[in-house]
C-alpha positions in Angstrom: -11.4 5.7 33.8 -15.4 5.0 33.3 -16.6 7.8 32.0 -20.4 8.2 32.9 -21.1 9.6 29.3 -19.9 6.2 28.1 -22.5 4.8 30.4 -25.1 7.1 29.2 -24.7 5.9 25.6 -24.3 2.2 26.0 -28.0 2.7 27.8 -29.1 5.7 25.8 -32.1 3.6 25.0 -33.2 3.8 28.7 -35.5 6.9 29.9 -32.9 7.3 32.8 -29.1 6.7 33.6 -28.3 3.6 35.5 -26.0 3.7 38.6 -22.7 2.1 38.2 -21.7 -1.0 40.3 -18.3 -2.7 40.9 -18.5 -6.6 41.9 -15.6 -7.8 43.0 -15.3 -11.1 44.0 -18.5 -13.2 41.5 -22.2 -13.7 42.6 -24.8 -16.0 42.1 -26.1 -15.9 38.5 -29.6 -15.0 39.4 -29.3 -12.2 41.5 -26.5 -11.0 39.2 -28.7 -11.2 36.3 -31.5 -9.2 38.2 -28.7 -6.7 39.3 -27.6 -5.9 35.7 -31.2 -5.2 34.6 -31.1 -2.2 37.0 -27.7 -1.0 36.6 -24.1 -0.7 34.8 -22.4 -3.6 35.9 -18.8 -4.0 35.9 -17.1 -7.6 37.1 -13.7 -7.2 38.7 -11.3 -8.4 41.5 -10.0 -6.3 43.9 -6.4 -4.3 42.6 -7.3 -5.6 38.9 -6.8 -3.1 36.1 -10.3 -3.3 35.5 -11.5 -2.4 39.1 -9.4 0.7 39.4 -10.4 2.1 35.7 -13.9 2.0 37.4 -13.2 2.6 41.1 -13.5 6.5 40.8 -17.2 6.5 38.9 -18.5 3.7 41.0 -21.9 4.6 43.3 -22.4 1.1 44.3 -19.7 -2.0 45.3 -20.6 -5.5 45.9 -17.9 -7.5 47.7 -17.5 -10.8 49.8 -14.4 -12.0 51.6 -11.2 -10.3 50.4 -12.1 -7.0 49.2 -10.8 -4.4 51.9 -13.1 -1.4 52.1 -11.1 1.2 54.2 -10.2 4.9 54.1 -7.3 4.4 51.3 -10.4 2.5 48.7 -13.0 5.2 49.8 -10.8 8.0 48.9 -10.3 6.8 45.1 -14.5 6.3 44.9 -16.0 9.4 45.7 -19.2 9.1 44.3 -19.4 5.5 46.0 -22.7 5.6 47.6 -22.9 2.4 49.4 -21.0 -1.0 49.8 -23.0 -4.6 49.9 -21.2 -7.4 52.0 -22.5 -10.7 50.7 -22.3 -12.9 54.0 -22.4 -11.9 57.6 -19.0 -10.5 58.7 -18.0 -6.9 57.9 -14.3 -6.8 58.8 -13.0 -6.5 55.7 -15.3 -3.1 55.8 -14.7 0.1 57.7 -17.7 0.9 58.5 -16.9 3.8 60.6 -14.8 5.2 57.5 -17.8 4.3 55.1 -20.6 6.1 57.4 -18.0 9.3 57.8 -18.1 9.8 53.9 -21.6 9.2 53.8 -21.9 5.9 52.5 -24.0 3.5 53.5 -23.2 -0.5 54.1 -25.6 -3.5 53.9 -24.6 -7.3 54.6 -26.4 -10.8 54.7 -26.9 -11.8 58.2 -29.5 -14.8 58.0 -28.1 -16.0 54.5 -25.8 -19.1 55.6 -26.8 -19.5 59.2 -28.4 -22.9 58.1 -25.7 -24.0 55.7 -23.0 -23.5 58.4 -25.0 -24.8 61.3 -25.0 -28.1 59.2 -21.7 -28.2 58.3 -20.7 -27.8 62.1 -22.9 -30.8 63.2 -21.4 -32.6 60.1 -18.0 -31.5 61.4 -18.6 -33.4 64.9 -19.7 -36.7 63.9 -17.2 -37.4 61.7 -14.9 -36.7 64.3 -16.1 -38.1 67.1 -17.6 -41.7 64.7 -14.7 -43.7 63.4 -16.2 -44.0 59.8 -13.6 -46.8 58.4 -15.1 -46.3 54.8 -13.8 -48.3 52.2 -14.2 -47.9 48.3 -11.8 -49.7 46.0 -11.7 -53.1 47.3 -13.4 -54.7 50.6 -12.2 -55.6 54.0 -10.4 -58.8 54.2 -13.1 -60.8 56.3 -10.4 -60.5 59.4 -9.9 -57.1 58.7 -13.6 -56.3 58.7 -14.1 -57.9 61.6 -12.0 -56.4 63.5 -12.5 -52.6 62.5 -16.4 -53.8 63.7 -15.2 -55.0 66.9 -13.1 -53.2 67.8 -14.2 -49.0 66.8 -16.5 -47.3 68.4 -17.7 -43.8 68.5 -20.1 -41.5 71.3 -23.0 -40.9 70.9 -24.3 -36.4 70.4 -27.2 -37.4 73.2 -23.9 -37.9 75.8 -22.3 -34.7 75.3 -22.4 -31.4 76.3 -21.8 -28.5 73.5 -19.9 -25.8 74.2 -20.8 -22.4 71.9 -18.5 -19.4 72.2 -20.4 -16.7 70.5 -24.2 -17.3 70.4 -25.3 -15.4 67.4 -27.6 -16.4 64.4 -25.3 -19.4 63.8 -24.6 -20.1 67.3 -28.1 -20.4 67.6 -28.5 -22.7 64.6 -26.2 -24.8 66.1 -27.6 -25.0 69.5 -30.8 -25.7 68.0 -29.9 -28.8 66.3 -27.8 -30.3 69.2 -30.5 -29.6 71.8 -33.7 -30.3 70.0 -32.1 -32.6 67.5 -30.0 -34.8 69.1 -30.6 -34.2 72.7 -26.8 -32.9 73.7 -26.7 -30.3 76.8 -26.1 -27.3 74.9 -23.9 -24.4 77.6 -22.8 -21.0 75.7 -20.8 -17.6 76.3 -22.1 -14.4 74.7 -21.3 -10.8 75.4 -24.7 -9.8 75.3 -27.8 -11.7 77.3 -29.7 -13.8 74.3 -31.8 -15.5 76.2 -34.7 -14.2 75.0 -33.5 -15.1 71.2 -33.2 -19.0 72.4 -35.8 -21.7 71.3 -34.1 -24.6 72.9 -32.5 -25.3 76.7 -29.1 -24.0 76.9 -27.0 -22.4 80.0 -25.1 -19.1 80.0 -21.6 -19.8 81.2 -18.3 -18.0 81.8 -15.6 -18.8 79.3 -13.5 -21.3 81.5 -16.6 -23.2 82.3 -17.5 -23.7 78.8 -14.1 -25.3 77.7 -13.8 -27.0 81.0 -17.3 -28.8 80.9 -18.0 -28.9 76.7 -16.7 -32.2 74.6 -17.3 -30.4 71.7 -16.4 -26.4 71.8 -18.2 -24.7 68.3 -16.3 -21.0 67.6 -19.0 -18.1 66.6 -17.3 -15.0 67.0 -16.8 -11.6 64.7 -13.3 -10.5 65.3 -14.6 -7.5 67.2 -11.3 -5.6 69.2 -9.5 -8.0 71.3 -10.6 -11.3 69.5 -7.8 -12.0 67.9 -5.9 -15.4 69.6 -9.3 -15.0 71.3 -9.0 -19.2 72.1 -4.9 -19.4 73.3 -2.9 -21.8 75.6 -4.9 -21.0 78.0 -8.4 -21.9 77.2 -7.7 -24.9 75.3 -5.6 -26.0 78.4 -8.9 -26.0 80.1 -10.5 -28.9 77.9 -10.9 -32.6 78.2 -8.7 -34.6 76.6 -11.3 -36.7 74.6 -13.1 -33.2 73.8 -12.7 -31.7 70.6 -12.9 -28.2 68.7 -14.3 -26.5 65.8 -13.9 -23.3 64.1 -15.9 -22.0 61.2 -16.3 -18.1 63.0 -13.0 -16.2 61.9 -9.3 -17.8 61.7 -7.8 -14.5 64.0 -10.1 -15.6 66.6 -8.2 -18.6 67.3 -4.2 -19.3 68.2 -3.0 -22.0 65.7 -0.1 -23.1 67.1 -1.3 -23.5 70.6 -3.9 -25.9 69.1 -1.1 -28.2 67.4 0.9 -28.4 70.5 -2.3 -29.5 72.2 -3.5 -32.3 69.7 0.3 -33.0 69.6 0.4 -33.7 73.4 -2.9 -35.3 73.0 -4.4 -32.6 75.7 -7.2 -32.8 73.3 -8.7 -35.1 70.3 -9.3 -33.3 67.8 -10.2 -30.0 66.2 -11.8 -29.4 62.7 -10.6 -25.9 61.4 -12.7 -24.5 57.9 -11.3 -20.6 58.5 -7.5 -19.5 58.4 -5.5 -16.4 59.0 -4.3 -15.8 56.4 -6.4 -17.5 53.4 -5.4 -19.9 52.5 -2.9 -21.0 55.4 0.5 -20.9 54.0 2.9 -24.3 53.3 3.7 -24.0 56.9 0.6 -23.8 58.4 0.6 -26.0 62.3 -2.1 -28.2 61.7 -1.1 -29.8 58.8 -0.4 -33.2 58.9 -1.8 -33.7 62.4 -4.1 -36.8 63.1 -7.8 -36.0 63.8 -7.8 -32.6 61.9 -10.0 -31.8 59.4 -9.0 -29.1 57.4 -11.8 -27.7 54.7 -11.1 -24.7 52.7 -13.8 -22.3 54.1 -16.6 -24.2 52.9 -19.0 -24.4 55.6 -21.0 -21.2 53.8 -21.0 -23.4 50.3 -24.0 -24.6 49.4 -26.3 -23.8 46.3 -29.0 -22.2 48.6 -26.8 -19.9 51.0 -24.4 -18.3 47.9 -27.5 -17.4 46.6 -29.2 -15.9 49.6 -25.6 -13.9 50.2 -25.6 -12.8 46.6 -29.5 -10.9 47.3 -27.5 -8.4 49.1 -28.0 -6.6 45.6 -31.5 -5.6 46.5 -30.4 -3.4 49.3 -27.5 -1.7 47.7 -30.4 -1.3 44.9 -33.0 0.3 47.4 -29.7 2.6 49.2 -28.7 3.8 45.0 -32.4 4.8 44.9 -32.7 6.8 48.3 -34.8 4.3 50.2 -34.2 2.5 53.4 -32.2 -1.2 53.1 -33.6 -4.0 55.0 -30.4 -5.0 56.7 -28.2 -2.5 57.2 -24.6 -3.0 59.0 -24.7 -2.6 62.6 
């Protein structure tokens, strides 16, 4: 176990102790850096021998993905003061369980909105553009001409965009495809975000969106009842030159109903970046399957974005020294 003393003498050169903070799952070097100048930092994954020598002396946590923050974790930190999510979903984190014990929780919500907006746009045209690249050697002149003649793609100003789940990068998305590239942009929200909007877009019922969008863009948390959220019967709806893309939450969406459908060529194509579980396992139904795209929850993954998800140590920061965070979890 970390013994606070210990923590008091490796900073005994410091007018006050430092709190002690657990990261479990790697940050950004810079915000890191800045972190450790203001506190005991200890570097360890979830379950590691490491993270439970220091789980019960811990004030502040700093976790991502993976690491489960629920009743069983809280009771073996109780002088945890407050857990920082760096990204935008809190699943992984009770935070019901948390609040109950007095400890506070603090997440990211703007930090990848633009990275993952791009990557869903990016997602879309290079399924619905037949690319041909070539690298190694060129087209045989017959060859060439042929791909040229005979491929061709739609353009974003024809289509309609479907968003299920218009929050911050529901919005992003909308944004670009409306004001960017011209598409009719319809969307399906549990609350009325109309007001939040800077470009045209139509509220819709669920079975109008997948009935009328060629492309449908998952957003959603895996709030109760999301799970298999998109099933037989919602992708039955689509077009069959349609396509779908999810970069929201794997749970939210029924795998093997969207392999028989791409199987049976009800629809064209779907372009997945989020699994349940992660990674997908050896048998995972989209494998294999023309028209797929498959990325390993990258959408997130630029320079920019990891960084801005990593800041979330300036709020657990401003929580260890009694003052309000800027983005507390709803």
């Amino acid at each position: 176990m970390v013994q606070r003393k210990e923590v008091r003498l490796r900073y005994n050169g410091l007018m006050k102790t430092q709190p002690l903070i657990l990261v479990t799952e790697g940050s950004d070097p810079t915000p890191l850096a800045w972190l450790k100048e203001r506190a005991v930092v200890i570097e360890a994954a979830p379950d590691s021998p490491e993270f439970n020598a220091a789980l019960p002396e811990v004030e502040g946590m700093v976790v991502r993905t993976y690491t489960k923050v629920n009743a069983a974790l809280l009771s073996r930190a109780p002088k945890l003061k407050v857990v920082g999510r760096g990204g935008v979903g809190i699943e992984n984190i009770d935070v019901k369980a948390c609040r109950a014990r007095g400890v506070e929780v603090v997440y990211t919500p703007d930090a990848n909105t633009l990275a993952v907006g791009d990557f869903v746009i990016g997602y879309a045209l290079q399924l619905l553009r037949p690319w041909a690249f070539f690298k190694d050697r060129a087209y045989e002149p017959k060859e060439f001409k042929r791909i040229r003649d005979t491929q061709r793609g739609v353009q974003l100003n024809e289509l309609t965009i479907g968003i299920l789940g218009m929050g911050r990068v529901g919005r992003r998305v909308g944004k670009i495809a409306a004001n960017g590239f011209g598409m009719r942009v319809i969307y399906n929200d549990l609350l009325d975000v109309k007001a939040h909007l800077g470009f045209e877009a139509t509220a819709v019922d669920k079975e109008t969106l997948f009935r009328e969008a060629d492309i449908v863009s998952l957003h959603v948390d895996m709030k109760a009842g999301n799970e298999n959220l998109v099933g037989p019967a919602l992708l039955s709806l689509m077009k069959p030159t349609a396509i779908l893309i999810n970069t929201s939450r794997g749970e939210a969406l029924d795998d093997v109903a969207l392999a028989e459908a791409l199987r049976e060529k009800r629809i064209a194509g779907a372009a997945i970046d989020v699994f349940d579980p992660e990674p997908p396992k050896s048998d995972y139904p989209l494998l294999g399957l023309e028209n797929v795209l498959l990325t390993p929850h990258m959408a997130a993954r630029t320079h920019t974005a990891i960084e801005n998800m990593s800041w979330v140590v300036r709020d657990v920061v401003e929580v260890l020294h009694g003052r309000a965070p800027k983005c507390p979890a709803p």
